[in-house]
VMD Tcl script that builds the backbone (N, CA, C; Angstrom):
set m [mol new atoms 333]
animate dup $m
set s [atomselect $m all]
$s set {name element resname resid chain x y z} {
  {N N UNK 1 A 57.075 50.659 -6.708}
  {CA C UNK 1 A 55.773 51.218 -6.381}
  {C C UNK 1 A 55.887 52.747 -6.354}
  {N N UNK 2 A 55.097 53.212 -7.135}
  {CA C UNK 2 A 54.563 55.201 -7.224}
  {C C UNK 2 A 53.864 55.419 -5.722}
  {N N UNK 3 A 54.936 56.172 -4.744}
  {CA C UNK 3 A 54.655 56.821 -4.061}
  {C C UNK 3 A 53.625 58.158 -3.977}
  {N N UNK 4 A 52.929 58.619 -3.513}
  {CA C UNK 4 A 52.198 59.555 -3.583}
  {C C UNK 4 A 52.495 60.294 -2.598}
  {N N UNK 5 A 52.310 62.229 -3.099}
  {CA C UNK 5 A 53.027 62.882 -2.469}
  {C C UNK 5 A 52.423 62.623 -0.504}
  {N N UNK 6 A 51.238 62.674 -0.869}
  {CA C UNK 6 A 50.504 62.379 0.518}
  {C C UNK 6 A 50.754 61.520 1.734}
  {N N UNK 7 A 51.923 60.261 0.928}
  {CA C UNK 7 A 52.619 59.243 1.523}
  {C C UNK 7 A 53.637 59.823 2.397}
  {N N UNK 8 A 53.809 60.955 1.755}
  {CA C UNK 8 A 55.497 61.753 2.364}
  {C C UNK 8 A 55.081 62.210 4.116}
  {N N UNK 9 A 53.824 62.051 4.460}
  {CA C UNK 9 A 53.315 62.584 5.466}
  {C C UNK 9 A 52.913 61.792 6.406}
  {N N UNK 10 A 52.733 62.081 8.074}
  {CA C UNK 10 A 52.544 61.236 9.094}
  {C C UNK 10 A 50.874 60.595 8.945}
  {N N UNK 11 A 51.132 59.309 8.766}
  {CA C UNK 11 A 49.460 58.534 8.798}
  {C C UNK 11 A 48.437 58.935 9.104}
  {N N UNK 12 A 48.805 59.676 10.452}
  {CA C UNK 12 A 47.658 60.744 11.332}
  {C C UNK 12 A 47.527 61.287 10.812}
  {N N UNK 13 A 47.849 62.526 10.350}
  {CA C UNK 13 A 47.885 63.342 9.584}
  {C C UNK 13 A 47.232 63.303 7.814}
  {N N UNK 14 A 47.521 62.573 7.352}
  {CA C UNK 14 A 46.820 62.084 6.583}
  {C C UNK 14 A 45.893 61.743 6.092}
  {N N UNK 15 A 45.323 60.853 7.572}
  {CA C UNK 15 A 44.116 60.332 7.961}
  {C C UNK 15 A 43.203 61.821 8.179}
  {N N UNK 16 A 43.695 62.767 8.875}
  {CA C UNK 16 A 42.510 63.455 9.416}
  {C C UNK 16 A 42.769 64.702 7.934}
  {N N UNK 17 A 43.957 64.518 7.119}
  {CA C UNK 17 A 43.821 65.553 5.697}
  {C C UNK 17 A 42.359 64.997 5.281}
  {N N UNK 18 A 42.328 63.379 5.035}
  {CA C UNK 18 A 41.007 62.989 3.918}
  {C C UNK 18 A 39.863 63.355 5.076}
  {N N UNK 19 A 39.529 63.224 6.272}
  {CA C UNK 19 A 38.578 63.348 6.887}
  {C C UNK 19 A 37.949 65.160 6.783}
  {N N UNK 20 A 39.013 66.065 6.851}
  {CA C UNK 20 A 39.043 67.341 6.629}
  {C C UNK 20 A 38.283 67.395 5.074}
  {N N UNK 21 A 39.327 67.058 3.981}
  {CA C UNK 21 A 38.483 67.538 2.825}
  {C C UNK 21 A 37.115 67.030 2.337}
  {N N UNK 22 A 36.313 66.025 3.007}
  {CA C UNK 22 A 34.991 65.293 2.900}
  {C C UNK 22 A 34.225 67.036 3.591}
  {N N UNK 23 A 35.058 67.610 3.953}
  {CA C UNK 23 A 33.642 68.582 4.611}
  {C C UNK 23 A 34.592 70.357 3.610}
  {N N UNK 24 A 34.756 69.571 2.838}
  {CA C UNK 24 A 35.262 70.998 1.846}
  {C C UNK 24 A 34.934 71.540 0.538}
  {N N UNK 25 A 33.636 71.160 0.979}
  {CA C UNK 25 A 32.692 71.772 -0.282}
  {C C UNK 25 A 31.175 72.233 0.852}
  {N N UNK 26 A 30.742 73.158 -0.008}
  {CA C UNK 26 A 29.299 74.233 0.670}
  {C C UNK 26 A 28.400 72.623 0.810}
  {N N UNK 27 A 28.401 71.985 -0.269}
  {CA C UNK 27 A 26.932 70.997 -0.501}
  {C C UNK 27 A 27.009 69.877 0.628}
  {N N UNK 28 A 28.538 69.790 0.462}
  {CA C UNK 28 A 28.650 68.527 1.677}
  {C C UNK 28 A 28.183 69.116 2.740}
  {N N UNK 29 A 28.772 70.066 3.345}
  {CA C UNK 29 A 28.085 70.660 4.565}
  {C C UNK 29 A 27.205 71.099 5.338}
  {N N UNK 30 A 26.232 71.503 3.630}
  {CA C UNK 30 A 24.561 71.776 3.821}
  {C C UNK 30 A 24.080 69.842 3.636}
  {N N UNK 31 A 24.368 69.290 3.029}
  {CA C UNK 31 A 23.821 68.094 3.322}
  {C C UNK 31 A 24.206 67.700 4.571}
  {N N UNK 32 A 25.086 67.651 5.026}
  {CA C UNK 32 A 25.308 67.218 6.610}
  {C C UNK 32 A 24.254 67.779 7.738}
  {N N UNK 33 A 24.107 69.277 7.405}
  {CA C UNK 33 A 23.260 70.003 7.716}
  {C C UNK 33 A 21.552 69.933 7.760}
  {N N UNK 34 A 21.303 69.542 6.452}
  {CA C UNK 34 A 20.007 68.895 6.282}
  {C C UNK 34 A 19.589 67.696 6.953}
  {N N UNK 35 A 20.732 66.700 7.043}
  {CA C UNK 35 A 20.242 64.779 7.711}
  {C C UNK 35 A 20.558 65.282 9.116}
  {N N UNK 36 A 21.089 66.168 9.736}
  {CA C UNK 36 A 21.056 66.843 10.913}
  {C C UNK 36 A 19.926 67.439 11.945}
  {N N UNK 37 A 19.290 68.420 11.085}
  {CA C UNK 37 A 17.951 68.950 11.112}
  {C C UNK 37 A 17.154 68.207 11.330}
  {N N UNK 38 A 17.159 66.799 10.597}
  {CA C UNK 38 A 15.916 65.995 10.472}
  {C C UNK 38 A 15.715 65.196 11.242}
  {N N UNK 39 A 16.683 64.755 12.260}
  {CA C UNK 39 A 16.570 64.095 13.212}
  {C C UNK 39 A 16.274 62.964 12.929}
  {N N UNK 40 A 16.099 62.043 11.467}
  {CA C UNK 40 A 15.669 60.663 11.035}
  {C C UNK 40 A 16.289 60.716 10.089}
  {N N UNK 41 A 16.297 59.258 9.635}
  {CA C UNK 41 A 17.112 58.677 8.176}
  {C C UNK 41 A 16.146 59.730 7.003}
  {N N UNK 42 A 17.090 60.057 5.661}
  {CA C UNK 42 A 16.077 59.904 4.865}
  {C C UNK 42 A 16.011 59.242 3.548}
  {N N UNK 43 A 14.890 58.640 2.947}
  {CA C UNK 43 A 14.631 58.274 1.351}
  {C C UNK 43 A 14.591 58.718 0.882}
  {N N UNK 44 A 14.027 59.971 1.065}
  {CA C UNK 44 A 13.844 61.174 -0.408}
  {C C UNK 44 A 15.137 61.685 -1.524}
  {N N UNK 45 A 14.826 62.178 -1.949}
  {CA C UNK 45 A 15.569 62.472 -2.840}
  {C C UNK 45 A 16.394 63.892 -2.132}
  {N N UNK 46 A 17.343 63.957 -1.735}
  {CA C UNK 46 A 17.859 64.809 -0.866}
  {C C UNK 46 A 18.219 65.982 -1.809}
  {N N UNK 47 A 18.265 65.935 -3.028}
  {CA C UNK 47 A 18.571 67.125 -4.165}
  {C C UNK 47 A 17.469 67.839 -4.392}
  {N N UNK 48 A 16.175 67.648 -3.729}
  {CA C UNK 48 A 15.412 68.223 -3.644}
  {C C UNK 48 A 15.279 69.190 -2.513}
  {N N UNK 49 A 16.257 69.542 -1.914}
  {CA C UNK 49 A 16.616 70.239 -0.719}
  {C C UNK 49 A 18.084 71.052 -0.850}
  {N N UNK 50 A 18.877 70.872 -1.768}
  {CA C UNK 50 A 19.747 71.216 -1.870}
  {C C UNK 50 A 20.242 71.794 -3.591}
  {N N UNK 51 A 20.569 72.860 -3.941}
  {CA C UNK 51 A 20.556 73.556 -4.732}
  {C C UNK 51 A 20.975 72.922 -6.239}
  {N N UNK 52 A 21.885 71.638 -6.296}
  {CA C UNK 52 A 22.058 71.052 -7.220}
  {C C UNK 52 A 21.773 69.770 -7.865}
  {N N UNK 53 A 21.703 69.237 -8.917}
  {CA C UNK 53 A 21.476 67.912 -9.469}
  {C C UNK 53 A 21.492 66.917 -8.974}
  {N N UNK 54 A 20.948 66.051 -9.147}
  {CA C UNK 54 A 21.126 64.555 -8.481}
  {C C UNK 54 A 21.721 63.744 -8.508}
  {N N UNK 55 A 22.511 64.093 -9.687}
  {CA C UNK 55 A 23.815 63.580 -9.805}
  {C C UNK 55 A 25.518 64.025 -9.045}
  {N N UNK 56 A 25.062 64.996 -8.979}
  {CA C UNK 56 A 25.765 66.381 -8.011}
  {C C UNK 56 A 25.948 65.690 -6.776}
  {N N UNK 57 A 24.559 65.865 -6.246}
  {CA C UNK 57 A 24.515 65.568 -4.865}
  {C C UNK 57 A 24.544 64.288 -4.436}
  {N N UNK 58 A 24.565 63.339 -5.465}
  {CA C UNK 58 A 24.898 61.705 -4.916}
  {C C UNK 58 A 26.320 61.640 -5.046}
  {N N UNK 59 A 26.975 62.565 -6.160}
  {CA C UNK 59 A 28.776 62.375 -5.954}
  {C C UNK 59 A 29.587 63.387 -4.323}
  {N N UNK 60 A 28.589 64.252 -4.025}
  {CA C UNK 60 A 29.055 64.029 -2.487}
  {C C UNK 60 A 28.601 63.787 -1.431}
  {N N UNK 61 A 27.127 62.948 -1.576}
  {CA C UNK 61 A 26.673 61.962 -0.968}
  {C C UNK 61 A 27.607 60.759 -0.449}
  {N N UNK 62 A 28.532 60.255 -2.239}
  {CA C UNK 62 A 29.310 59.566 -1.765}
  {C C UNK 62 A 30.449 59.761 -1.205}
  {N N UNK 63 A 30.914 60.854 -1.240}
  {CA C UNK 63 A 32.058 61.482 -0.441}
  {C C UNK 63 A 31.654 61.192 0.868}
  {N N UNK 64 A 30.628 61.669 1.383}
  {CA C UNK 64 A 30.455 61.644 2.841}
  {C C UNK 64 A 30.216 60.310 3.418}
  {N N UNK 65 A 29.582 59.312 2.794}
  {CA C UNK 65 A 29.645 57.930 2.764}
  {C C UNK 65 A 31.244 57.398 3.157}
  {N N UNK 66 A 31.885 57.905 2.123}
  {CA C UNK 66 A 33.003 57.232 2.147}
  {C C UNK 66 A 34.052 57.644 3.001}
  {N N UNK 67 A 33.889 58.797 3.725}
  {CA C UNK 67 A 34.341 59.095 4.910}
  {C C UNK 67 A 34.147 59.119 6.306}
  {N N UNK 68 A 32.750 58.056 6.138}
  {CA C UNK 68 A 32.067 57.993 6.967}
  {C C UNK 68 A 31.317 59.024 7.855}
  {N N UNK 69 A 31.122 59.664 7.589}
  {CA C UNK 69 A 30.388 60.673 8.380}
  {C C UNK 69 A 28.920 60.414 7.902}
  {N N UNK 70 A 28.471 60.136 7.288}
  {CA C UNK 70 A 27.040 59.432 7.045}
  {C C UNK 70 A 26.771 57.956 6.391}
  {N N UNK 71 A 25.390 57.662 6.701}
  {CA C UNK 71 A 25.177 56.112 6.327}
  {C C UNK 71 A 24.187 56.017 5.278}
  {N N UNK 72 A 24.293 54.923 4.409}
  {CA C UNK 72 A 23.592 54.574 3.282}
  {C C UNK 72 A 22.905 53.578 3.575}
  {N N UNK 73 A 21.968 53.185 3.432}
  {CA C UNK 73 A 21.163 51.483 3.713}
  {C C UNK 73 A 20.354 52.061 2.706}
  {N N UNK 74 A 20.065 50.388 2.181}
  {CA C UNK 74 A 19.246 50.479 0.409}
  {C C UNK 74 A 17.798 49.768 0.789}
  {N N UNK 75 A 17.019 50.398 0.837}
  {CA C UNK 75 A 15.369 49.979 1.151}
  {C C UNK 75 A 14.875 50.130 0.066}
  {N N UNK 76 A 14.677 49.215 -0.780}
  {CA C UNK 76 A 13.602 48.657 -1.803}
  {C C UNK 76 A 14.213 49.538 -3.039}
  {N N UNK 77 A 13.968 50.127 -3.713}
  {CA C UNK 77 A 14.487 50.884 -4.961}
  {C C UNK 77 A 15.178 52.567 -4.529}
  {N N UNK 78 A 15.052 52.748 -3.150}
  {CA C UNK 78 A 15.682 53.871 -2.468}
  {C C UNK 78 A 16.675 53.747 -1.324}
  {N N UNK 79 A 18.043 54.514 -1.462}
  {CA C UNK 79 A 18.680 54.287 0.214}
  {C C UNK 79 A 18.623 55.391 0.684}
  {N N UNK 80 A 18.692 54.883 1.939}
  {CA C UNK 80 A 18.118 55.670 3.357}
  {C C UNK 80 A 19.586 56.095 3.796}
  {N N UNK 81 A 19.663 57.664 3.960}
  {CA C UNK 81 A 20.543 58.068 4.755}
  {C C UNK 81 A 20.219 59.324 6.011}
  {N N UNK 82 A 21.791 58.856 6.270}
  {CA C UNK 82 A 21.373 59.741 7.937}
  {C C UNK 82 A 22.862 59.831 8.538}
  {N N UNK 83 A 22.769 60.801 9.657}
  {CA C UNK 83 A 24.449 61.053 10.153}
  {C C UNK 83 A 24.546 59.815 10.480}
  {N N UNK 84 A 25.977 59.870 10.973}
  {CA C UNK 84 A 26.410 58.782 11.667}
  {C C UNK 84 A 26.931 59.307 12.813}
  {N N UNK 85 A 26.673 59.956 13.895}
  {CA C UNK 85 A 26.338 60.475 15.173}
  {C C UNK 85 A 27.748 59.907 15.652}
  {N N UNK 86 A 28.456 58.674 15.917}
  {CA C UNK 86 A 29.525 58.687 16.431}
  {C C UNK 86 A 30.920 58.866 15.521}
  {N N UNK 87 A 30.704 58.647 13.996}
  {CA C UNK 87 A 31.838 59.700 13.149}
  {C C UNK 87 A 31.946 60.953 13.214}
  {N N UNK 88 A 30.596 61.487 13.928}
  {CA C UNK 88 A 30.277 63.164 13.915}
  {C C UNK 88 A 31.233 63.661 14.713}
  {N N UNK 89 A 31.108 62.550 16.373}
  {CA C UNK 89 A 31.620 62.990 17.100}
  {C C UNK 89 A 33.014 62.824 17.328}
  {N N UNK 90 A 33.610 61.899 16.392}
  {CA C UNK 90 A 35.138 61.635 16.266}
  {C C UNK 90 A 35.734 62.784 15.569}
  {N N UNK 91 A 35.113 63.286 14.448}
  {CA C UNK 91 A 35.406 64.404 13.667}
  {C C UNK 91 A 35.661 65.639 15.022}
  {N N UNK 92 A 34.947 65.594 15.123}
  {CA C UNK 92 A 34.558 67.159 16.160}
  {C C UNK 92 A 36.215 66.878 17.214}
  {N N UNK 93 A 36.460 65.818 17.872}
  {CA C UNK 93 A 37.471 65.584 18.589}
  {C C UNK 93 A 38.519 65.880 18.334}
  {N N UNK 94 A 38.806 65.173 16.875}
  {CA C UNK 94 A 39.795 65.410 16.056}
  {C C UNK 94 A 40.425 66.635 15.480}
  {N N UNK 95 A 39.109 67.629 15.401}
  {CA C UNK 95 A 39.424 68.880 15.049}
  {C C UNK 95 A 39.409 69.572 16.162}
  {N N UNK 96 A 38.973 69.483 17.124}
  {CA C UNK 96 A 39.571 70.136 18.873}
  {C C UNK 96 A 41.091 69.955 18.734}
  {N N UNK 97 A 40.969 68.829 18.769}
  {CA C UNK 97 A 42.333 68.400 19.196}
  {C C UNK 97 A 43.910 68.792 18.456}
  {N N UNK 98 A 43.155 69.003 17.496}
  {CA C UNK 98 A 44.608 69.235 16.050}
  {C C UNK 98 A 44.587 71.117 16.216}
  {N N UNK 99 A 43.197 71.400 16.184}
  {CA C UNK 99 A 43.357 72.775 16.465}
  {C C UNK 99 A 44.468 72.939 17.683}
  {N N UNK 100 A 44.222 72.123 19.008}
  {CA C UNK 100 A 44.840 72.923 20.095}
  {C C UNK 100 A 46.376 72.787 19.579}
  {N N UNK 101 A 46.631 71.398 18.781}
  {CA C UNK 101 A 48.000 71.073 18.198}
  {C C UNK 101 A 48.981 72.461 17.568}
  {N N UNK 102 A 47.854 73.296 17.258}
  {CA C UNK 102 A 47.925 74.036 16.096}
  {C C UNK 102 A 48.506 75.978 17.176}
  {N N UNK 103 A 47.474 75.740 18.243}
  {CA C UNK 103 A 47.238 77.357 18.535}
  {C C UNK 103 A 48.463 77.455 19.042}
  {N N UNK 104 A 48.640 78.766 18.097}
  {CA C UNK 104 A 50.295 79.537 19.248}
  {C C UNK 104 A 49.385 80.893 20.305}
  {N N UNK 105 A 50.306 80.317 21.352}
  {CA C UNK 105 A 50.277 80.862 22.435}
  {C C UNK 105 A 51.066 81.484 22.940}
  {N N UNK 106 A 52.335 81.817 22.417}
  {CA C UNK 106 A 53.638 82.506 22.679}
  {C C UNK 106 A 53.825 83.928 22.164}
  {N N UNK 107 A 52.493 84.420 21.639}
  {CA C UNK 107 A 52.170 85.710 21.182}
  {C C UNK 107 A 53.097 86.107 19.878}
  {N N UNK 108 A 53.812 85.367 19.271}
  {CA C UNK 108 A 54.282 85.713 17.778}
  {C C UNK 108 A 53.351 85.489 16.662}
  {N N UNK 109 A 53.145 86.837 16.737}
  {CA C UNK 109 A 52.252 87.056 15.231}
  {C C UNK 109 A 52.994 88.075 14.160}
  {N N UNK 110 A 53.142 87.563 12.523}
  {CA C UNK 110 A 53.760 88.274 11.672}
  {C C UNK 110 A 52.854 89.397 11.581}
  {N N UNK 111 A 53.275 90.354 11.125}
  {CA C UNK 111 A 52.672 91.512 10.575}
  {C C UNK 111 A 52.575 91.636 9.364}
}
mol reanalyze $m
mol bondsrecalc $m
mol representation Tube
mol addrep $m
């Protein structure tokens, strides 16, 4: 079996690399931003709010889908999306938390 370099790394870690790059593009973030704002699911065509194609914006539509940070449900010839309010808030934890993993506090900074 073809190992992948990503394998070489702790699960956790891993786990929160793919959760990190779902929010590493401008569009993902303004779409997160937009089903945010709105306070409700939406049908519309969400590329009508956001600067690129519809094809564009459904390939990181599905990014965010697939990282769960938002939800899809298919109503009649349109799906309905919207945050997913408790992935939001796992994200947010996760990145507290790895940050504090992260901060030096021992005052060594390179020059």
């Amino acid at each position: 079996m073809v190992q992948s370099k990503t394998d070489l790394f702790d699960k956790d870690l891993a786990q929160k690399a793919e959760l990190f790059k779902a929010l590493s593009h401008p569009a993902r973030l303004q779409i997160l931003k937009f089903l945010s704002e709105t306070n409700s699911c939406i049908t519309g065509d969400i590329s009508e709010e956001i600067p690129l194609g519809r094809t564009t914006v459904n390939q990181h539509l599905k990014e965010l889908k697939n990282a769960g940070l938002i939800q899809g449900h298919i109503e009649g010839v349109k799906t309905m999306y919207c945050i997913d309010p408790e992935r939001i808030n796992d994200l947010k934890q996760l990145l507290v938390s790895y940050l504090d993993e992260i901060q030096n506090d021992n005052g060594c900074v390179c020059d």
